[in-house]
C-alpha positions, -999 to 999 in steps of 0.1 A, spaced: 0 0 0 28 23 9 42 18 -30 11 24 -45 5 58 -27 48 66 -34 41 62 -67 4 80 -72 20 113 -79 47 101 -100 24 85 -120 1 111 -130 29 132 -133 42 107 -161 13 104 -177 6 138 -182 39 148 -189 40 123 -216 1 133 -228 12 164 -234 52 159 -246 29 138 -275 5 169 -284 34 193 -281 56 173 -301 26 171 -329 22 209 -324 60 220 -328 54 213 -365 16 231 -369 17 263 -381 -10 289 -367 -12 313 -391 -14 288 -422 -35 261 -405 -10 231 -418 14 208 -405 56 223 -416 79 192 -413 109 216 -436 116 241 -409 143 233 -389 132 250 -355 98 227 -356 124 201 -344 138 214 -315 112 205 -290 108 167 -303 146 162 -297 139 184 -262 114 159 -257 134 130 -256 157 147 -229 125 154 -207 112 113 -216 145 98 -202 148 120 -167 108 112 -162 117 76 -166 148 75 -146 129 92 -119 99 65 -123 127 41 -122 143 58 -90 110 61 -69 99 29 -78 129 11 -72 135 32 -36 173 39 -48 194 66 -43 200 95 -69 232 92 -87 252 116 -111 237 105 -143 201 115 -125 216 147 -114 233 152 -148 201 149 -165 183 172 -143 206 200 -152 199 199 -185 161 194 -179 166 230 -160 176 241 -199 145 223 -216 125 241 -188 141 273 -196 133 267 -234 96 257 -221 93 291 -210 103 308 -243 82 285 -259 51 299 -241 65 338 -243 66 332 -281 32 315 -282 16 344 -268 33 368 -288 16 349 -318 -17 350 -304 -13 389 -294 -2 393 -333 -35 391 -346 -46 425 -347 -16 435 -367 -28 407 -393 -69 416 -394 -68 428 -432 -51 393 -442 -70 359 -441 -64 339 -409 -80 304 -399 -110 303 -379 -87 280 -358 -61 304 -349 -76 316 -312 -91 281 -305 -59 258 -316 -34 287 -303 -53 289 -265 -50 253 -266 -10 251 -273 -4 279 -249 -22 259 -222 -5 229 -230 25 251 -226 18 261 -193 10 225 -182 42 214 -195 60 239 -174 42 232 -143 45 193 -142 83 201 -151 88 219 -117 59 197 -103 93 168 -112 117 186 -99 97 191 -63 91 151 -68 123 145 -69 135 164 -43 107 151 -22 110 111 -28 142 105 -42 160 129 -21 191 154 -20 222 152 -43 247 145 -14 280 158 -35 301 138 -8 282 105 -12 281 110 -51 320 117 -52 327 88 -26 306 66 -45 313 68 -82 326 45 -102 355 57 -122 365 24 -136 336 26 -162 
């Protein structure tokens, strides 16, 4: 019983970190003002190879909770860069907003009835993202515990 409630918040934080990585991911390549999907652009792939970064740390803290062990470097490693891909996160929604707030500018041209609708719905998703990012990092701290630099450097492995 005590697992199953350790790993309650975890889990719904996976699951809706993963819900949302998925529409997010399919979202990076849809353009708002033309209504179709842009697989050319370079920058539409930024956030699915982000993604992956943000898959493997929710994993290796599934794996950490669920297995009760202690974090290590890799797990600390990762979570520095996931500090990045949460910074990134946040320009993300800053730019998404800055498209929605364009649309005055644009009134005389010809822009999809889906443009509020589908660019409220990103944003959100945005904002979700962020929040069960941190809400990970608070997990973390919270079930896996501390990175204990001494214990880290005493036990590493530096034979491979």
């Amino acid at each position: 019983m005590g697992t199953k409630n350790k790993l309650g918040a975890i889990r719904v934080n996976l699951i809706l970190s993963i819900i949302i990585l998925i529409a997010l991911v399919y979202f990076s390549f849809y353009g708002l003002y033309s209504d179709q999907l842009h697989f050319n652009k370079v920058e539409s792939y930024i956030l699915p190879i982000l993604s992956l970064v943000h898959f493997v740390y929710i994993y290796i803290l599934w794996f950490k909770v669920s297995e009760n062990e202690y974090p290590d470097i890799i797990m600390r490693n990762i979570e520095y860069v996931m500090y990045g891909v949460f910074i990134f996160y946040l320009y993300e929604i800053i730019e998404t907003a800055l498209i929605l707030n364009s649309y005055q500018q644009f009134e005389g041209h010809i822009i999809p009835s889906t443009f509020h609708p589908i660019g409220i719905l990103i944003i959100s998703l945005q904002i979700l993202l962020s929040i069960c990012t941190l809400w990970s990092f608070f997990l973390r701290k919270r079930k896996v515990g501390q990175y204990d630099f001494d214990y880290l450097n005493n036990h590493e492995n530096t034979w491979g």
